[in-house]
mmJSON file of the N, C-alpha and C atoms, coordinates in Angstrom:
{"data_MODEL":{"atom_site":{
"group_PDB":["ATOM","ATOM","ATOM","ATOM","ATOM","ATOM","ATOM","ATOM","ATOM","ATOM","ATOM","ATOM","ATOM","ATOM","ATOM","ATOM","ATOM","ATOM","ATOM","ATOM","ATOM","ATOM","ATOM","ATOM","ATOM","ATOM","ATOM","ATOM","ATOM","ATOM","ATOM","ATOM","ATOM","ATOM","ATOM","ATOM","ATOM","ATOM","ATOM","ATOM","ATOM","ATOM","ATOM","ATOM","ATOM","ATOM","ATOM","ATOM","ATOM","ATOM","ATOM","ATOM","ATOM","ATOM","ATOM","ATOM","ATOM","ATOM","ATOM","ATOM","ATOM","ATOM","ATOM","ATOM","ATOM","ATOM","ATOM","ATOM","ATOM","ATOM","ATOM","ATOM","ATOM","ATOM","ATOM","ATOM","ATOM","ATOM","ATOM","ATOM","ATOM","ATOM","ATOM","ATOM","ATOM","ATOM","ATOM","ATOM","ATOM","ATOM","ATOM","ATOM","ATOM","ATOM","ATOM","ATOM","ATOM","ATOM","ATOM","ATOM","ATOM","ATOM","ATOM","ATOM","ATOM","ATOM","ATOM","ATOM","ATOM","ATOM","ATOM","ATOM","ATOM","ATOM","ATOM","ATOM","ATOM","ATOM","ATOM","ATOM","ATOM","ATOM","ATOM","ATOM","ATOM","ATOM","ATOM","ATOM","ATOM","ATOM","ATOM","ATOM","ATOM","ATOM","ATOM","ATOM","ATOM","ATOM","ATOM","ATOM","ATOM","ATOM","ATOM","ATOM","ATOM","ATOM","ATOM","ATOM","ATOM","ATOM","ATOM","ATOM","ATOM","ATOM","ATOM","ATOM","ATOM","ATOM","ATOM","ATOM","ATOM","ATOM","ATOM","ATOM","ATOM","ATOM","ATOM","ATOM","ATOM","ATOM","ATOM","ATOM","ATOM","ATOM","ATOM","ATOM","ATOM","ATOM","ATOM","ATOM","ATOM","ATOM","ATOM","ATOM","ATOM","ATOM","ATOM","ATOM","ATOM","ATOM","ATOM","ATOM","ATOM","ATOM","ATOM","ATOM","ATOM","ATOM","ATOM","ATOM","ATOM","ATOM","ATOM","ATOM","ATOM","ATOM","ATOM","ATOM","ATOM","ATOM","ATOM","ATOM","ATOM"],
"id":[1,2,3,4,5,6,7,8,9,10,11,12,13,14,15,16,17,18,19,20,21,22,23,24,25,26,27,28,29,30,31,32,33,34,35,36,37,38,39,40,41,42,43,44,45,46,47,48,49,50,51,52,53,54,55,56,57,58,59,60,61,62,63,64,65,66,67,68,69,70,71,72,73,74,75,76,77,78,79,80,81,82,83,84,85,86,87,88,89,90,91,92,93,94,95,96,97,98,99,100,101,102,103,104,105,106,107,108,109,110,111,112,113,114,115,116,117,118,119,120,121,122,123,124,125,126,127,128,129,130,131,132,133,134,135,136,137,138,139,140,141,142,143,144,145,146,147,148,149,150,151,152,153,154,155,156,157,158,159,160,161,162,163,164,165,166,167,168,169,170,171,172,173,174,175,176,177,178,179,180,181,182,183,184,185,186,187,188,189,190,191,192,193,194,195,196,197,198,199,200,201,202,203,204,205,206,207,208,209,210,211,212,213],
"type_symbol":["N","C","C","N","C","C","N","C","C","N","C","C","N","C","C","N","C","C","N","C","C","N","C","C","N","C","C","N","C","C","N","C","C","N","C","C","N","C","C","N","C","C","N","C","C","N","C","C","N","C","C","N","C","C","N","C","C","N","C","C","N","C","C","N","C","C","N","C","C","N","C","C","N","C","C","N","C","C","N","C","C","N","C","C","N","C","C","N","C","C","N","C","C","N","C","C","N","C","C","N","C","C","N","C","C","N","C","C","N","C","C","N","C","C","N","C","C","N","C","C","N","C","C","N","C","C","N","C","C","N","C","C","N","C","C","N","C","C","N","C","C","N","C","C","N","C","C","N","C","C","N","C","C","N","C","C","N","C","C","N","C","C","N","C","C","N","C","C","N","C","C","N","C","C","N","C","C","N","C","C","N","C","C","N","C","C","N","C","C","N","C","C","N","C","C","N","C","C","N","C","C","N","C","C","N","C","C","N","C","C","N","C","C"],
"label_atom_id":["N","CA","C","N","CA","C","N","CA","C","N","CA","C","N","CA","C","N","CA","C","N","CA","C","N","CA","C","N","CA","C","N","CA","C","N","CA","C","N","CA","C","N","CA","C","N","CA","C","N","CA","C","N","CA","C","N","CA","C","N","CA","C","N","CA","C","N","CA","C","N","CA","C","N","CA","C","N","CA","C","N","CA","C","N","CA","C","N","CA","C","N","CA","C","N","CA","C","N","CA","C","N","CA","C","N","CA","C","N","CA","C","N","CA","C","N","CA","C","N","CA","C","N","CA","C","N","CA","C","N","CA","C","N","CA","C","N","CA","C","N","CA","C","N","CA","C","N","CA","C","N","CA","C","N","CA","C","N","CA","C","N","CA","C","N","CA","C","N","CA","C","N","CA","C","N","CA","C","N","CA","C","N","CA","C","N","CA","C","N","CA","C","N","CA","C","N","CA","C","N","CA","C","N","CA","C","N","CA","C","N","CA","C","N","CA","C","N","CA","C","N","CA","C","N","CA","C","N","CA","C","N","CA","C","N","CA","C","N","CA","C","N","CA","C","N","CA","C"],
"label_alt_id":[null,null,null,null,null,null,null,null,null,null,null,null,null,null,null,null,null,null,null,null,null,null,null,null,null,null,null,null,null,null,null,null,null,null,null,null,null,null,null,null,null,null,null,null,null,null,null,null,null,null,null,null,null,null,null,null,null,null,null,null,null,null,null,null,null,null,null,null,null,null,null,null,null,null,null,null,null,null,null,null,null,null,null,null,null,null,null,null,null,null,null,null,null,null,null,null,null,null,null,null,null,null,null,null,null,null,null,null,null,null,null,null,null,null,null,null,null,null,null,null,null,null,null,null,null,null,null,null,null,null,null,null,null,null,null,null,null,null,null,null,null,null,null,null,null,null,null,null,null,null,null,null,null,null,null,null,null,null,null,null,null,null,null,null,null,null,null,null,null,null,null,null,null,null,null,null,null,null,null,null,null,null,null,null,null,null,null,null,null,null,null,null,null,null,null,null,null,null,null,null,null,null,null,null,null,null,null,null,null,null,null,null,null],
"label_comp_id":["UNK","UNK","UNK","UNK","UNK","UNK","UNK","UNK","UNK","UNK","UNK","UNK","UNK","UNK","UNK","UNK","UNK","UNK","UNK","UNK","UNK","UNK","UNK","UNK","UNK","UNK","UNK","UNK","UNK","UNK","UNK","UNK","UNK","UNK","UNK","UNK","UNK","UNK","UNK","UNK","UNK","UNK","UNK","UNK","UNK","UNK","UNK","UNK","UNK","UNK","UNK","UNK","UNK","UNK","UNK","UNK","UNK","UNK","UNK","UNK","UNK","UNK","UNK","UNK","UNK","UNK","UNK","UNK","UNK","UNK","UNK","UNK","UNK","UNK","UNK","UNK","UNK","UNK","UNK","UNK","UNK","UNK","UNK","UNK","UNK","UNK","UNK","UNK","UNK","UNK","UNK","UNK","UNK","UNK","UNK","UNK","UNK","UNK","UNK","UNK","UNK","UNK","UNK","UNK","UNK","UNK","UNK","UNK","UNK","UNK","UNK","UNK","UNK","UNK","UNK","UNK","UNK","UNK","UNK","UNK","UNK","UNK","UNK","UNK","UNK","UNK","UNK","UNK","UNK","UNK","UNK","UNK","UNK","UNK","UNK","UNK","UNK","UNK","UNK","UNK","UNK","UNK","UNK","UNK","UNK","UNK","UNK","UNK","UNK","UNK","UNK","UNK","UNK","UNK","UNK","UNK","UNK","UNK","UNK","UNK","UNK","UNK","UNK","UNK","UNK","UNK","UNK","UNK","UNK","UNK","UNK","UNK","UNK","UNK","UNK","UNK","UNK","UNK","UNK","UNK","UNK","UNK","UNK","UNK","UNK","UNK","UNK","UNK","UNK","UNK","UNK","UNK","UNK","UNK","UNK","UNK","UNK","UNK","UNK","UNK","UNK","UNK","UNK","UNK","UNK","UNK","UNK","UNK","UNK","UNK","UNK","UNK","UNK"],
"label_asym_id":["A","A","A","A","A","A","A","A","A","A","A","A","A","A","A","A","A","A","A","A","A","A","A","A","A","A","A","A","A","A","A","A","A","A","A","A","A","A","A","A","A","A","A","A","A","A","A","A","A","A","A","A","A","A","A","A","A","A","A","A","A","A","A","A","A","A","A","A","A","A","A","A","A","A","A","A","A","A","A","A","A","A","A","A","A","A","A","A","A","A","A","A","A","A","A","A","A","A","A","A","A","A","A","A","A","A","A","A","A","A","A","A","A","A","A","A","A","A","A","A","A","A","A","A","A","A","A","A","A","A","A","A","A","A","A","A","A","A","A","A","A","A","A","A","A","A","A","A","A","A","A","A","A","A","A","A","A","A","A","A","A","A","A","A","A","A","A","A","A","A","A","A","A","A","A","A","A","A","A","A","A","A","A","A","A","A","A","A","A","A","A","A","A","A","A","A","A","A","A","A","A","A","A","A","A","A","A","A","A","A","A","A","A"],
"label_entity_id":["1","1","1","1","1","1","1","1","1","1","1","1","1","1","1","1","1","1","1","1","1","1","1","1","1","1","1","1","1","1","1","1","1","1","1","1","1","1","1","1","1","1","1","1","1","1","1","1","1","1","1","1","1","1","1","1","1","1","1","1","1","1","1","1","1","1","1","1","1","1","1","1","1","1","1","1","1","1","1","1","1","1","1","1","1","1","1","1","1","1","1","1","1","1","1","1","1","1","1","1","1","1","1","1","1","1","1","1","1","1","1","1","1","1","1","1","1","1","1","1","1","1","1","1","1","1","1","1","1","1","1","1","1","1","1","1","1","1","1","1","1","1","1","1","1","1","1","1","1","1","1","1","1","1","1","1","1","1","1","1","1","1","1","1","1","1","1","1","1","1","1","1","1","1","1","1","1","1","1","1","1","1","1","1","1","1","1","1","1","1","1","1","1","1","1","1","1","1","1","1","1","1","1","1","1","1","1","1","1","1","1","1","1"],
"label_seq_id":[1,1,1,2,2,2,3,3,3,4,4,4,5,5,5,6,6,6,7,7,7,8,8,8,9,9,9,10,10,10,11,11,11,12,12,12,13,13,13,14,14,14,15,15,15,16,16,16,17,17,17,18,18,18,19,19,19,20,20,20,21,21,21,22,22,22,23,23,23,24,24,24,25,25,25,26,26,26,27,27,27,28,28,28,29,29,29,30,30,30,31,31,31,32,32,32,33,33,33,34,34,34,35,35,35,36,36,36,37,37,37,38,38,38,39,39,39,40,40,40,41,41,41,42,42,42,43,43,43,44,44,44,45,45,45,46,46,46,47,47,47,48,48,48,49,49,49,50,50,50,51,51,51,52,52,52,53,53,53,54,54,54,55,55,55,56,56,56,57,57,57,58,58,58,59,59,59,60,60,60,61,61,61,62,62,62,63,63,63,64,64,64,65,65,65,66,66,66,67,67,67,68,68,68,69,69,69,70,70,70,71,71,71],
"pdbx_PDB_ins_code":[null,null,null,null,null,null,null,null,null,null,null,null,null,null,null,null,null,null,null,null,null,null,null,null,null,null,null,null,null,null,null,null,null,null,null,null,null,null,null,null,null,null,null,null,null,null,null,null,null,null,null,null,null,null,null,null,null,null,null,null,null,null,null,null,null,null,null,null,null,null,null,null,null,null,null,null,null,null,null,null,null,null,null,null,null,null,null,null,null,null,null,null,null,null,null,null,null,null,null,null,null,null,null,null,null,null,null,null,null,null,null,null,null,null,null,null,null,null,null,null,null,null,null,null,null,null,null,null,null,null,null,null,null,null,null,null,null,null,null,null,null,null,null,null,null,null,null,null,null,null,null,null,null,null,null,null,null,null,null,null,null,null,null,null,null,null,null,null,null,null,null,null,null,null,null,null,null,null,null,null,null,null,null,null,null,null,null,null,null,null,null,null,null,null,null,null,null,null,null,null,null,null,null,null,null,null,null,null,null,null,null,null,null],
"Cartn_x":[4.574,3.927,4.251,3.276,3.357,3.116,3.865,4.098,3.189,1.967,1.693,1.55,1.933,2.62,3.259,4.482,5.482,4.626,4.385,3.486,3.951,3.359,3.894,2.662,1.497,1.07,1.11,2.242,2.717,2.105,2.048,0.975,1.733,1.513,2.058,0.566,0.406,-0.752,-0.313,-0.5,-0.306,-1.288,-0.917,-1.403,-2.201,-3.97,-4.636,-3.765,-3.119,-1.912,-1.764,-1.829,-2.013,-1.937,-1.133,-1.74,-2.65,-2.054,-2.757,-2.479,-3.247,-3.459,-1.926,-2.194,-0.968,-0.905,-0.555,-0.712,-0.016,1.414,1.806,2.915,2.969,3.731,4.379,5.364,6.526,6.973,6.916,6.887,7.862,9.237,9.992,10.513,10.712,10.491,10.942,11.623,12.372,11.77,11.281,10.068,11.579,10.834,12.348,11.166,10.697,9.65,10.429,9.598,9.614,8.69,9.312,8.845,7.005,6.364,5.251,3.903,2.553,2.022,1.987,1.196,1.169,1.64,2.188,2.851,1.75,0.318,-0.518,-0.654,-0.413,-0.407,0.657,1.905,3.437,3.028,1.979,1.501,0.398,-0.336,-1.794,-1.975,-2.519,-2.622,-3.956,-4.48,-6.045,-6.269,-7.257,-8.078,-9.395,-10.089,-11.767,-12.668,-13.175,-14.346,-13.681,-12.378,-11.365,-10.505,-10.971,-10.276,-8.58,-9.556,-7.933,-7.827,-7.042,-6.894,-5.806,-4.572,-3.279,-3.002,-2.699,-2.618,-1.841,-0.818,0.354,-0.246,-0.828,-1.383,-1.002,-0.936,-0.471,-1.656,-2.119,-3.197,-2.556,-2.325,-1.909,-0.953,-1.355,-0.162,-0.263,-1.381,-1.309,0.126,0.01,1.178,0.719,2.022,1.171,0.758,-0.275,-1.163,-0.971,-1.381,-0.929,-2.328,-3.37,-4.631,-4.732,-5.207,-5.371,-7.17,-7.201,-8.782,-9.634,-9.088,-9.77,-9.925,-9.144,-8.969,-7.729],
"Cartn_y":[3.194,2.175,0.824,-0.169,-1.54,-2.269,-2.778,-4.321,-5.873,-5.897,-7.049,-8.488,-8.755,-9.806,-9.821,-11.396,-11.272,-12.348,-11.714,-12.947,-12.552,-13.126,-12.89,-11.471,-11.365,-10.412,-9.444,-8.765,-8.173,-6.683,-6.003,-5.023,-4.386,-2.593,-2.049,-1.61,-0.729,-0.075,0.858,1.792,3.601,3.29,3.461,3.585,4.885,4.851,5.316,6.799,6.628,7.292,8.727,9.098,10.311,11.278,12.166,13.246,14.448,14.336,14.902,14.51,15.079,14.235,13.924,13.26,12.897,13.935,14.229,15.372,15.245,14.051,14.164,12.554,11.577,10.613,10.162,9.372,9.157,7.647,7.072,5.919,5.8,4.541,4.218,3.006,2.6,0.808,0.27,-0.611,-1.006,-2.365,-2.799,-3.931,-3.985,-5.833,-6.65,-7.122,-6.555,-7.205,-8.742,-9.399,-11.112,-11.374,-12.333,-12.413,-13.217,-13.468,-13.946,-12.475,-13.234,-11.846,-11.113,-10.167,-9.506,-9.757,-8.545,-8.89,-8.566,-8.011,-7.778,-6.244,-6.089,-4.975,-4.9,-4.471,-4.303,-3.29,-2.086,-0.7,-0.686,-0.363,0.263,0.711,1.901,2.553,3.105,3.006,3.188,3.992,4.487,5.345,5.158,5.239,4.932,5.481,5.013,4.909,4.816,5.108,4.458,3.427,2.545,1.508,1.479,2.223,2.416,3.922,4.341,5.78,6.388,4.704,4.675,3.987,3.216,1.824,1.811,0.905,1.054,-0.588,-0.83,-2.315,-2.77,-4.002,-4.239,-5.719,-5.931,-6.358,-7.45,-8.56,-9.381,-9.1,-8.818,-8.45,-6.936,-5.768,-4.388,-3.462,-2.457,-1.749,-1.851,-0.743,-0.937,0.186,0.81,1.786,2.275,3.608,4.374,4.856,4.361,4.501,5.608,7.24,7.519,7.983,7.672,7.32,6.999,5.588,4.976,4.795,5.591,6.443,5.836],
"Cartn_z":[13.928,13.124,13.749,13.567,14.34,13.63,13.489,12.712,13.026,13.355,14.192,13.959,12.426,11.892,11.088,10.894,9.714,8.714,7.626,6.956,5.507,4.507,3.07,2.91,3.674,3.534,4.376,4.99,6.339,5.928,7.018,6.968,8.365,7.744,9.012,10.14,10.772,11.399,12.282,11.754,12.682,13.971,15.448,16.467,16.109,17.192,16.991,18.288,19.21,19.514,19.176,17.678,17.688,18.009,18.176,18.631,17.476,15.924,14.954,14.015,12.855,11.526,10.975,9.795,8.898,7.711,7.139,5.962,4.808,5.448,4.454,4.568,3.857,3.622,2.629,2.739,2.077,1.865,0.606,0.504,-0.22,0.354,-0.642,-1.051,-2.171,-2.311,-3.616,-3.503,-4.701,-4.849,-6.511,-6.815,-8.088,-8.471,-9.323,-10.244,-11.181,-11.631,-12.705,-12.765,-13.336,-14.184,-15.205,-16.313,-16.487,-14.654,-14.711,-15.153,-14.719,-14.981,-13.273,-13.442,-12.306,-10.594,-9.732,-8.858,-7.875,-7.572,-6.922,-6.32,-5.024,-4.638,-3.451,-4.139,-2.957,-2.118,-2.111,-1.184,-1.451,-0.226,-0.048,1.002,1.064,2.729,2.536,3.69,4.019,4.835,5.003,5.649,6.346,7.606,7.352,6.708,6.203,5.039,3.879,3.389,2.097,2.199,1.698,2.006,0.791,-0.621,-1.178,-1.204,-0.393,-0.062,-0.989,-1.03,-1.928,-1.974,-3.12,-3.882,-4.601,-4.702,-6.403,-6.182,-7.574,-8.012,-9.289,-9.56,-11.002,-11.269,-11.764,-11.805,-13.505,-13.499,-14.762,-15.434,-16.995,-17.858,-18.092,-17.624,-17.498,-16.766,-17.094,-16.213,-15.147,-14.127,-12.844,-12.473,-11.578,-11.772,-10.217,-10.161,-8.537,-8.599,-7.47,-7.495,-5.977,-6.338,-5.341,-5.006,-3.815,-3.708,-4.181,-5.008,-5.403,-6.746,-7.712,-8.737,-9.594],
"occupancy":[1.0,1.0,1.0,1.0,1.0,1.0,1.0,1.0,1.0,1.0,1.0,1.0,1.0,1.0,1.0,1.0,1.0,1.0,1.0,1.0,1.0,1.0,1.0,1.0,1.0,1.0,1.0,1.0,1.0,1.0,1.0,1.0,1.0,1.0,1.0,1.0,1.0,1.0,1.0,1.0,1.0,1.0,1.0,1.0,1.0,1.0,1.0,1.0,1.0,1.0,1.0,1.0,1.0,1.0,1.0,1.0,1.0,1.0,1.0,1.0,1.0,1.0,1.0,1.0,1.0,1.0,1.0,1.0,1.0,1.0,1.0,1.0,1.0,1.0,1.0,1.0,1.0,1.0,1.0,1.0,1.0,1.0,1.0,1.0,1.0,1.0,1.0,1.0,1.0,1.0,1.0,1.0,1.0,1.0,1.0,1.0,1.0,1.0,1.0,1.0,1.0,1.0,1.0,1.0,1.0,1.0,1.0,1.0,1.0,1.0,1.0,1.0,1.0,1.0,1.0,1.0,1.0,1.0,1.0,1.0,1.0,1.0,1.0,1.0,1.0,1.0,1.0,1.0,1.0,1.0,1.0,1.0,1.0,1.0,1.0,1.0,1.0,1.0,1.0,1.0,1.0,1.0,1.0,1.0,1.0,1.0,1.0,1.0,1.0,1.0,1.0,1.0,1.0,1.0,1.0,1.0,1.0,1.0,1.0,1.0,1.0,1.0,1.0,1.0,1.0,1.0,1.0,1.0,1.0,1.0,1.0,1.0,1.0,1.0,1.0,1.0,1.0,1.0,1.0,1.0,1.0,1.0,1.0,1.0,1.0,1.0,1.0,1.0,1.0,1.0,1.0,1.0,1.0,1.0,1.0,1.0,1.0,1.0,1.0,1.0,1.0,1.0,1.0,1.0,1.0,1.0,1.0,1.0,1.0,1.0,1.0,1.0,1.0],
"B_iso_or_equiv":[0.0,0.0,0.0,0.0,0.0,0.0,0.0,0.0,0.0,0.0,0.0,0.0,0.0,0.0,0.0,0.0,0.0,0.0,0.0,0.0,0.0,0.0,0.0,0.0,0.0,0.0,0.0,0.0,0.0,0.0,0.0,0.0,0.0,0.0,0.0,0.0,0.0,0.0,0.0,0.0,0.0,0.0,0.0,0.0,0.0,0.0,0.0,0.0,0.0,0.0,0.0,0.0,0.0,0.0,0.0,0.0,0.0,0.0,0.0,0.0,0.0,0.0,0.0,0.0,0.0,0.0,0.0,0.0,0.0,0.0,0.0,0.0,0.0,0.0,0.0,0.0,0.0,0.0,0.0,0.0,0.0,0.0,0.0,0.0,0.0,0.0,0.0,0.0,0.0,0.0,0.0,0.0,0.0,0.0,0.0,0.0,0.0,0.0,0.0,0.0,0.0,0.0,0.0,0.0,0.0,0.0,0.0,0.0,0.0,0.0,0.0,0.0,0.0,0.0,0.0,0.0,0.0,0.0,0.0,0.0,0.0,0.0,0.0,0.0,0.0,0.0,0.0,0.0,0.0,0.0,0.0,0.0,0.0,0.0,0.0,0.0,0.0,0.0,0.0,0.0,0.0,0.0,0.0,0.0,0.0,0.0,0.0,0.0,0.0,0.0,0.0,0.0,0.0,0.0,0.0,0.0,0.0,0.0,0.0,0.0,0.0,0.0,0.0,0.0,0.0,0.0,0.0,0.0,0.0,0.0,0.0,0.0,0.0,0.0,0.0,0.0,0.0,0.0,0.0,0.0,0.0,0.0,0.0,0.0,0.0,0.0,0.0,0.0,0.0,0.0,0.0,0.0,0.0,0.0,0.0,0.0,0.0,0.0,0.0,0.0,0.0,0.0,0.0,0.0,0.0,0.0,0.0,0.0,0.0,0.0,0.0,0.0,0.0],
"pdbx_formal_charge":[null,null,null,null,null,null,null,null,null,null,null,null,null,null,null,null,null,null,null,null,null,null,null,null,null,null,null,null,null,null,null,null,null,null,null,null,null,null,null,null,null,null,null,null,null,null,null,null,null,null,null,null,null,null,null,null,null,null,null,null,null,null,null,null,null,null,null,null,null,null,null,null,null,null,null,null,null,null,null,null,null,null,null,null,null,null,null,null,null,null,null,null,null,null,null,null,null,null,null,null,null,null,null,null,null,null,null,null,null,null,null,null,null,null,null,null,null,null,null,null,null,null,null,null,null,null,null,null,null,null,null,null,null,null,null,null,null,null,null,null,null,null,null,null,null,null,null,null,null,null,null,null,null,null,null,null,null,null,null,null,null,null,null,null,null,null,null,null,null,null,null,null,null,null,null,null,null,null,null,null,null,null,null,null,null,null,null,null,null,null,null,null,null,null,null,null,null,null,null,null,null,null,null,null,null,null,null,null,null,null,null,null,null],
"auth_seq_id":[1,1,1,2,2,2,3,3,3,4,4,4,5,5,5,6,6,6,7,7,7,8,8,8,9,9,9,10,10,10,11,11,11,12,12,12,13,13,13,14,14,14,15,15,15,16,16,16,17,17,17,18,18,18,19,19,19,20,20,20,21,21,21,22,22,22,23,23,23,24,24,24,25,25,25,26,26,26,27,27,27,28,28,28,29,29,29,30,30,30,31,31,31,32,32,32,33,33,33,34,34,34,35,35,35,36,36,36,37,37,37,38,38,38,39,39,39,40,40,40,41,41,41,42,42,42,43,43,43,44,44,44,45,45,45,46,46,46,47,47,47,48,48,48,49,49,49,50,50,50,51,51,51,52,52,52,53,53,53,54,54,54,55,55,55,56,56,56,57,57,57,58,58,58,59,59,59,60,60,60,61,61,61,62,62,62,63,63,63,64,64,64,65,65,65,66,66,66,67,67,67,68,68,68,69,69,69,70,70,70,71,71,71],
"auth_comp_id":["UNK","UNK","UNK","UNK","UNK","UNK","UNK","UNK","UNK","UNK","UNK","UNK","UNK","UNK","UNK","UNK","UNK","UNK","UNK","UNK","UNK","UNK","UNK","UNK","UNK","UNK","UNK","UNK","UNK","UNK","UNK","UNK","UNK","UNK","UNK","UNK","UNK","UNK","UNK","UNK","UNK","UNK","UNK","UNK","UNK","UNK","UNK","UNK","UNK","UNK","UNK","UNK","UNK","UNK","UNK","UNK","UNK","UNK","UNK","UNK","UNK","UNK","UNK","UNK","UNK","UNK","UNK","UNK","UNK","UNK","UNK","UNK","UNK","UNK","UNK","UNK","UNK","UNK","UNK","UNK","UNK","UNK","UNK","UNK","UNK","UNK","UNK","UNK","UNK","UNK","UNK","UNK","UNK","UNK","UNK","UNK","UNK","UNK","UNK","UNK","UNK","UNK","UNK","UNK","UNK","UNK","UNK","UNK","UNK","UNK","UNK","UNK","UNK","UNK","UNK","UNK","UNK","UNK","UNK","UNK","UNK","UNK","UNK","UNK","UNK","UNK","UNK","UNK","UNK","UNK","UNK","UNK","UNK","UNK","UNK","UNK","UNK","UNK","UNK","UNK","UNK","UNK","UNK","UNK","UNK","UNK","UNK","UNK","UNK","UNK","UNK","UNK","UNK","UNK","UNK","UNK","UNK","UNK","UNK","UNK","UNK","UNK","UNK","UNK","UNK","UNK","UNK","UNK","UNK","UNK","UNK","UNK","UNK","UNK","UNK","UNK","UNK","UNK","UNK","UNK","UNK","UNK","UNK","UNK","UNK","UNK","UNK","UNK","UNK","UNK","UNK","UNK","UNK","UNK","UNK","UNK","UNK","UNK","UNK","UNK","UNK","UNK","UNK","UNK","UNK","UNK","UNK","UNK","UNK","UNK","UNK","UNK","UNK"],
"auth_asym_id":["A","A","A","A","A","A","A","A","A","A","A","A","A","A","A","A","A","A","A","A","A","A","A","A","A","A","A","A","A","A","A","A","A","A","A","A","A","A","A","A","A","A","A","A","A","A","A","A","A","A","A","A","A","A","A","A","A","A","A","A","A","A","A","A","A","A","A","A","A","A","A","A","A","A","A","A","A","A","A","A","A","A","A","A","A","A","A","A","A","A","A","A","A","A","A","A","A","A","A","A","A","A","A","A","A","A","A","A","A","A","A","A","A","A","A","A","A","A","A","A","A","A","A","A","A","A","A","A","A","A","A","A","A","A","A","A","A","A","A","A","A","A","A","A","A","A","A","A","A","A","A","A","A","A","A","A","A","A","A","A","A","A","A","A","A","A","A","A","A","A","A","A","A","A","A","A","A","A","A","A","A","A","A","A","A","A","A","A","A","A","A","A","A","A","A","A","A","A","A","A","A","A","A","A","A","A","A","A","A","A","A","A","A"],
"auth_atom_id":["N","CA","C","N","CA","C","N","CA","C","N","CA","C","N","CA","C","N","CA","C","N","CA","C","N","CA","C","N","CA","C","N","CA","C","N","CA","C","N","CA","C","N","CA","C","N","CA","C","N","CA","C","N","CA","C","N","CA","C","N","CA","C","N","CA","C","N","CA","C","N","CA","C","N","CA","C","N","CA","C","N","CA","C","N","CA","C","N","CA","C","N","CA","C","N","CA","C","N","CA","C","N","CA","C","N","CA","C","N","CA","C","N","CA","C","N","CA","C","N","CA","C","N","CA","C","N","CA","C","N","CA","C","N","CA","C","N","CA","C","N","CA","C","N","CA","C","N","CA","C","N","CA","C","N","CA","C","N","CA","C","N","CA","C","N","CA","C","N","CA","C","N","CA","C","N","CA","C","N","CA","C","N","CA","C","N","CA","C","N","CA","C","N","CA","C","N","CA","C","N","CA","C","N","CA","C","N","CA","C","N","CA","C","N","CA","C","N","CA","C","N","CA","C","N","CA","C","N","CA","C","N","CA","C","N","CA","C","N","CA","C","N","CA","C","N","CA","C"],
"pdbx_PDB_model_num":[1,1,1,1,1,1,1,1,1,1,1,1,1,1,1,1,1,1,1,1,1,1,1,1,1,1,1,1,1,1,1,1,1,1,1,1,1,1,1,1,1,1,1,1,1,1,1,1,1,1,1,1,1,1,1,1,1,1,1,1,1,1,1,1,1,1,1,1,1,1,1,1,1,1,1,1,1,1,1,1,1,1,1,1,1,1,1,1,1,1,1,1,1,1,1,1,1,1,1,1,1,1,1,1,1,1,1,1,1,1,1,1,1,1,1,1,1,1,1,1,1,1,1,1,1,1,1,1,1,1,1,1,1,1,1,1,1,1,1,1,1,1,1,1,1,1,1,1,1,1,1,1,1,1,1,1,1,1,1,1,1,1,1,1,1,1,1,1,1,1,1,1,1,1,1,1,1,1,1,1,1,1,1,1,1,1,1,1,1,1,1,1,1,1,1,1,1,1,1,1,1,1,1,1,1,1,1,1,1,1,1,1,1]
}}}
């Protein structure tokens, strides 16, 4: 995975490199939630033609929601 900037919106990107699919991933991450509303989207990983393939989003004063494909 490549890192190709440090930004407040930093983003990894799997080399096209490959040799075969992914099948299976593992995400782990510790969030401090604060007394404002929503924190946006701390994960999302994509796919082509899905852009939310996997999403943990929190969207205002709602919980926060684990959207898979889109869902």
């Amino acid at each position: 995975i490549g890192f190709p900037m440090r930004t407040n919106y930093m983003y990894g990107r799997i080399k096209r490199t490959l040799l075969s699919e992914i099948f299976a991933l593992t995400v782990c991450l510790w969030l401090k939630g604060g007394s404002g509303p929503g924190i946006g989207t701390p994960f999302s990983y994509s796919v082509p033609g899905q852009a939310n393939e996997l999403v943990l989003i929190e969207w205002g004063n709602n919980p926060m929601e684990l959207l898979v494909n889109d869902k």
